[in-house]
Residue frames as qw, qx, qy, qz and C-alpha x, y, z in Angstrom:
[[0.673, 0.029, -0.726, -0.138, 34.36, 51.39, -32.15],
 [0.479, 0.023, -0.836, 0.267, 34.39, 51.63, -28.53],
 [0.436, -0.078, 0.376, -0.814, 31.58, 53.46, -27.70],
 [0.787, 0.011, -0.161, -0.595, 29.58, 50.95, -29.41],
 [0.610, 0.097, -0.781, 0.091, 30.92, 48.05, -27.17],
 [0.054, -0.088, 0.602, -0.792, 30.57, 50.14, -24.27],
 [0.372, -0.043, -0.155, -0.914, 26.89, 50.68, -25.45],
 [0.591, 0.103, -0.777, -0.193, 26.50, 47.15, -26.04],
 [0.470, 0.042, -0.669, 0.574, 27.77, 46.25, -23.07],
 [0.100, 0.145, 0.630, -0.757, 25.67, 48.25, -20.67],
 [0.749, -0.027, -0.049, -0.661, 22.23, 46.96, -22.25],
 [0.801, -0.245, -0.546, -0.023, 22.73, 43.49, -21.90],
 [0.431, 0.002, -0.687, 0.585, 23.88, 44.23, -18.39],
 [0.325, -0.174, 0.255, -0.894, 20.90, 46.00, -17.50],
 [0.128, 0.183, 0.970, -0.091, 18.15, 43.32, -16.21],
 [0.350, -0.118, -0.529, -0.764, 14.81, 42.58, -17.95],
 [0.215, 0.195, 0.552, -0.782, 11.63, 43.58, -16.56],
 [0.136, -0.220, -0.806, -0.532, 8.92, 42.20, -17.14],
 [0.400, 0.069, 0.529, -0.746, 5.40, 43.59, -15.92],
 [0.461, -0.147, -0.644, -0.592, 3.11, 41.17, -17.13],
 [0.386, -0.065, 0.469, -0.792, 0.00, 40.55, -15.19],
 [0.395, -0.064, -0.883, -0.246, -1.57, 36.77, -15.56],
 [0.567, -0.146, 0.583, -0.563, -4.35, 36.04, -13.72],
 [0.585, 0.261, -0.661, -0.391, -4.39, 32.27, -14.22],
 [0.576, -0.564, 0.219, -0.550, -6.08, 29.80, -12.14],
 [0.590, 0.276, -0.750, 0.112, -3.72, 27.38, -11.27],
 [0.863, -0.386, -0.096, -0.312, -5.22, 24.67, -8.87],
 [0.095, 0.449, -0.758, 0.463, -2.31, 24.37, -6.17],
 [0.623, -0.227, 0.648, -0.375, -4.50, 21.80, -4.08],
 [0.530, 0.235, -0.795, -0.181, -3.64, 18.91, -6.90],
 [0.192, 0.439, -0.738, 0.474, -2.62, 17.33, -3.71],
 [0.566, -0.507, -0.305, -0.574, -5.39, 15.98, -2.03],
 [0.859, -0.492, -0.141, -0.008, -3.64, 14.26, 1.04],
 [0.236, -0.774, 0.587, -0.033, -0.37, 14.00, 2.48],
 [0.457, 0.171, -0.870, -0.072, 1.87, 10.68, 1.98],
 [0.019, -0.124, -0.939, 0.320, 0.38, 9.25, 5.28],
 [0.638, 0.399, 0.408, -0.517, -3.43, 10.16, 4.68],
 [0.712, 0.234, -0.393, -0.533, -3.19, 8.92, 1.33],
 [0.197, 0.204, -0.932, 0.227, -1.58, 5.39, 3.03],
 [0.242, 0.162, 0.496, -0.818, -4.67, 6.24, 5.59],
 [0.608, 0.394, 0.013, -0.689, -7.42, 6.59, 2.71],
 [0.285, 0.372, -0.870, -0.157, -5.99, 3.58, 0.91],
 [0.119, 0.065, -0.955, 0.264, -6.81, 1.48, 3.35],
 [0.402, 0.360, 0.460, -0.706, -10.02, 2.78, 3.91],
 [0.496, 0.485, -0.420, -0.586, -10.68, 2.97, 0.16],
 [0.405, 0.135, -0.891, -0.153, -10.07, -1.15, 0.51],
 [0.258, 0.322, 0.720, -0.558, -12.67, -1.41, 3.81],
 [0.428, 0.632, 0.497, -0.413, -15.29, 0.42, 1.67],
 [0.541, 0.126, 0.514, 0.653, -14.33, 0.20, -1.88],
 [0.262, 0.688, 0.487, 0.470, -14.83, 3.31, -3.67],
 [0.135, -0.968, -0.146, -0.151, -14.10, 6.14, -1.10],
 [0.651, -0.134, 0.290, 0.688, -10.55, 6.39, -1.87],
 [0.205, 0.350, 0.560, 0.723, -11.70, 7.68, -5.07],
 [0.215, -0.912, -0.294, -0.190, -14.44, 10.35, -3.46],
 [0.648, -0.615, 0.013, 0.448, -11.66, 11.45, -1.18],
 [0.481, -0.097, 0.533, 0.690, -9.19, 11.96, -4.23],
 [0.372, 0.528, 0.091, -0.758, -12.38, 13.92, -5.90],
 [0.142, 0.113, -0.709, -0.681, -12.55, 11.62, -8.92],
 [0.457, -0.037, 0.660, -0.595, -16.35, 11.20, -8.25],
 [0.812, 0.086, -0.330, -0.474, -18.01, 8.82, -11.23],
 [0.563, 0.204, -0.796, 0.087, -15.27, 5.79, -10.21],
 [0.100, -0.194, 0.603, -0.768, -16.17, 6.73, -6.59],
 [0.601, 0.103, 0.278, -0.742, -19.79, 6.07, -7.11],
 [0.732, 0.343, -0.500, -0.310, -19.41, 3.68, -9.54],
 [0.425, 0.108, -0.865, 0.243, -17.14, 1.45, -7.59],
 [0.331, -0.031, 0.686, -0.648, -19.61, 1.89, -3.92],
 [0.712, 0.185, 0.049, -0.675, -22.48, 1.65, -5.83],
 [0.630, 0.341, -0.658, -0.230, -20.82, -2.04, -7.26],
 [0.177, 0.276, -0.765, 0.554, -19.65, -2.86, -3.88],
 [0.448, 0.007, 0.263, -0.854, -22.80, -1.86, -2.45],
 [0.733, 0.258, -0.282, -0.562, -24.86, -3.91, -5.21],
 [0.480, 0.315, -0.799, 0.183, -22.16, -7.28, -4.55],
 [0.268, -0.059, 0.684, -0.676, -22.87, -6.98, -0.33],
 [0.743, 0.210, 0.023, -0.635, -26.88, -7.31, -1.69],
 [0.767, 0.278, -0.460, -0.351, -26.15, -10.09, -3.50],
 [0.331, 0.244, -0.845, 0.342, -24.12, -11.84, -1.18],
 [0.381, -0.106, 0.485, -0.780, -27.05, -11.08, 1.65],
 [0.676, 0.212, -0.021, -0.705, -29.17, -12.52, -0.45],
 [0.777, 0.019, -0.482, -0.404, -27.97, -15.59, -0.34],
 [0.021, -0.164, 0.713, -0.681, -27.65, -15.77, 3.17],
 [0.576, -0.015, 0.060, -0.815, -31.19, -14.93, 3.00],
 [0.888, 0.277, -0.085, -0.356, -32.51, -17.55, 0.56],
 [0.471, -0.519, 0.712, -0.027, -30.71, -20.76, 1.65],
 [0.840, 0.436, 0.323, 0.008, -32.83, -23.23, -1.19],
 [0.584, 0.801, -0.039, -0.125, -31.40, -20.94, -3.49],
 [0.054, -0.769, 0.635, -0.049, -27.66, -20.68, -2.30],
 [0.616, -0.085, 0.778, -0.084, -27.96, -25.31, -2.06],
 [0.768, 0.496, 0.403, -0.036, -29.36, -25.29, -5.11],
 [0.407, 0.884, -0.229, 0.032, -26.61, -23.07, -7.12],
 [0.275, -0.564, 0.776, -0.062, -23.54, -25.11, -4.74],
 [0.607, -0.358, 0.701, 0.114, -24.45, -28.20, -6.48],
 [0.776, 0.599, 0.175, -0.094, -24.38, -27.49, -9.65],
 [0.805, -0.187, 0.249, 0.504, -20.93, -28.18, -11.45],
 [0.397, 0.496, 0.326, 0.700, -21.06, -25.38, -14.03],
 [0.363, -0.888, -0.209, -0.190, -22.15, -22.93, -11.01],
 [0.768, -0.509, 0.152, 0.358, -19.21, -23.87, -9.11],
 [0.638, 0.086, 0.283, 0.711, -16.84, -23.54, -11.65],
 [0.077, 0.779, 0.149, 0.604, -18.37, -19.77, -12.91],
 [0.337, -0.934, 0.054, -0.111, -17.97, -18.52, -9.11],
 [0.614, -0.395, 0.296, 0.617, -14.06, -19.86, -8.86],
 [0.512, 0.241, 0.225, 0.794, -13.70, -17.80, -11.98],
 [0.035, -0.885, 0.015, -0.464, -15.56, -14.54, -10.63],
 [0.534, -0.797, 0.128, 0.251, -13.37, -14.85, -7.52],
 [0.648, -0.096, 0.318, 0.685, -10.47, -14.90, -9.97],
 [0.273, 0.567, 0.218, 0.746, -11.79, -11.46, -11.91],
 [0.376, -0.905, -0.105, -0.169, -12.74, -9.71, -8.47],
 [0.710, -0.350, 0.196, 0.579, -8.95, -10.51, -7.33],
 [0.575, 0.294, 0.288, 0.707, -8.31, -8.71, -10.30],
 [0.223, -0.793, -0.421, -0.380, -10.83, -6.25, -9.97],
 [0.497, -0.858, -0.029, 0.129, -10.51, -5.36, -6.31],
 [0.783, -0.115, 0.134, 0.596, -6.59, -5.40, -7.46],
 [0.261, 0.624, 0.393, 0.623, -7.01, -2.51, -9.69],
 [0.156, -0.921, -0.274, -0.230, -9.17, -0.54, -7.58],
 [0.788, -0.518, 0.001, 0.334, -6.81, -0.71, -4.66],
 [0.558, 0.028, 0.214, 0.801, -3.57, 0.17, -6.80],
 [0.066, 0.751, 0.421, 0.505, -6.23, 2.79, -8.61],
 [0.419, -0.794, -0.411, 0.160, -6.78, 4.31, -5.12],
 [0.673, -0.561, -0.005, 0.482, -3.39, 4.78, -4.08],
 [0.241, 0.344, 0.237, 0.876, -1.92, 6.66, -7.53],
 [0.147, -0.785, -0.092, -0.595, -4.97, 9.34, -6.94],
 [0.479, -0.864, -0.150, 0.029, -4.33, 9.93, -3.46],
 [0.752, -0.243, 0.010, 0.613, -0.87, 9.74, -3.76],
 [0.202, 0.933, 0.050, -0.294, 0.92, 13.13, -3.76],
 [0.626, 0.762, -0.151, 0.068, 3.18, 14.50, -6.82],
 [0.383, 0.645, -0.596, 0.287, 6.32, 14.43, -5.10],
 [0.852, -0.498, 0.088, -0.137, 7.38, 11.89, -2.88],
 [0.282, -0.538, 0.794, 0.015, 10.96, 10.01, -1.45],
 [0.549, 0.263, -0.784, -0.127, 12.33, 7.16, -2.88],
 [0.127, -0.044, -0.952, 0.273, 11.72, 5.41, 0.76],
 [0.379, 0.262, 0.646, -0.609, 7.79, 6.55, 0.33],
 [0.706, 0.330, -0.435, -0.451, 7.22, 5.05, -2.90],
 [0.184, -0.001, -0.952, 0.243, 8.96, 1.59, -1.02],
 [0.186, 0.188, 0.802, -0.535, 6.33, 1.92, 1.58],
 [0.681, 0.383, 0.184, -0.597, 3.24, 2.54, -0.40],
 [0.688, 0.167, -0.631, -0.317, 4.11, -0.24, -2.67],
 [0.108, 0.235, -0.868, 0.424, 4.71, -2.12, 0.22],
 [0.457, 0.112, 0.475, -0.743, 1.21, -1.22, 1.67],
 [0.667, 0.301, -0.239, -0.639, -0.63, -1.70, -1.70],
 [0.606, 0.206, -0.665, -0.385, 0.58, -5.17, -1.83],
 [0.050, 0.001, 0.888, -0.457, -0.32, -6.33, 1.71],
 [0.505, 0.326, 0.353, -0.717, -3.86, -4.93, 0.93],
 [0.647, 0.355, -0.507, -0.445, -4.04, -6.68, -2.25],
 [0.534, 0.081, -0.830, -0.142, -3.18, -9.70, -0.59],
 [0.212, 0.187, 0.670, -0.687, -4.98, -9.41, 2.54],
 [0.574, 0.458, 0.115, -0.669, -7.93, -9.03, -0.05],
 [0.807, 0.327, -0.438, -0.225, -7.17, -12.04, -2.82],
 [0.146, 0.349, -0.908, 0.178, -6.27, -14.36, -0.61],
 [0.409, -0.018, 0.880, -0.240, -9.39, -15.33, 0.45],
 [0.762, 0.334, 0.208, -0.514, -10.61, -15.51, -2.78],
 [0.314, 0.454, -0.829, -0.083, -7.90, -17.61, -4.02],
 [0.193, 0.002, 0.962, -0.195, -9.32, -19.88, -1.35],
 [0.631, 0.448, 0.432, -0.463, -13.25, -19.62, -2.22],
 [0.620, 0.466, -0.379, -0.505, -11.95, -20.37, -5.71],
 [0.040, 0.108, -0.973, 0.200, -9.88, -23.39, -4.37],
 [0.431, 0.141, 0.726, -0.517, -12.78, -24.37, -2.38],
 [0.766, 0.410, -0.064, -0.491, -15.45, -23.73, -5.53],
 [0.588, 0.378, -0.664, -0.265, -13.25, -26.12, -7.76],
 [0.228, -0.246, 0.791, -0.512, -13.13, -28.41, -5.22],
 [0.541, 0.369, 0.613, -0.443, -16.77, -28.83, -4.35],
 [0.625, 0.520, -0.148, -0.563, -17.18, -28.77, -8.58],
 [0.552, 0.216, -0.802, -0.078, -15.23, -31.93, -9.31],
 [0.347, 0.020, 0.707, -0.616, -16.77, -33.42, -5.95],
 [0.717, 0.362, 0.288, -0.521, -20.42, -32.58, -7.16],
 [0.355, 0.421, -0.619, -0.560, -19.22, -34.16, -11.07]]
């Protein structure tokens, strides 16, 4: 009976070897930035909406969102341009009142992207006092960015009971 405890006893104390050979390609650059370049790209990513998100590789939202951004600027140029057109669309009351509600879905909108940005750049492990600061960031840039369209919506309703 007590060889076969000894026996016992000196296979589970021998350690287990494994040779196994994986070749598995495991994408160690998740990570695309550090905590301060993603802060860095963030902010950039709210200058020129949409190259956060190229940065971060996710490239349809990237294009998607410049190419929106891109397409908005145009439109806005354009009625710089064409002054009739931009007098003729400021005194109508049902005009007025549709652009205070797209500055209230672009607030949203640009709100999104912004937050959007910062998750993809952000890396996988961070401190409790750099999750403070990047929320911290995200919501100066969010309101540095919907604040003046809080006013151009102010302003639209405004000028829309005015024009009634």
């Amino acid at each position: 009976m007590s060889e076969q405890s000894d026996a016992g006893g000196a296979r589970r104390s021998a350690p287990l070897v494994l040779d196994v050979d994986v070749d598995v390609d495991v994408d160690d650059d998740d990570d695309v930035t550090s905590f301060p370049g993603a802060i860095v790209w963030t902010i950039a990513g709210t200058i020129l909406p949409g190259l956060g998100f190229l940065k971060a590789r996710r490239w349809f939202e990237g294009i998607f969102t410049l190419l929106c951004f891109v397409l908005l600027a145009g439109g806005v140029g354009y009625l710089a341009y064409q002054r009739t057109f931009a007098i003729r669309l400021t005194t109508s009351h049902i005009t007025l009142l549709g652009i205070a509600v797209l500055c209230g879905i672009l607030g949203i909108l640009i709100t999104g992207i912004i937050l959007a940005t910062y998750l993809a750049l952000r890396p996988h492990v961070v401190t409790v006092g750099q999750r403070i600061a990047g929320a911290v960031v995200v919501l100066v840039l969010c309101f540095v960015v919907c604040l003046p369209l809080a006013v151009g919506a102010g302003y639209s309703l405004s000028q829309a009971s005015l024009v009634r």
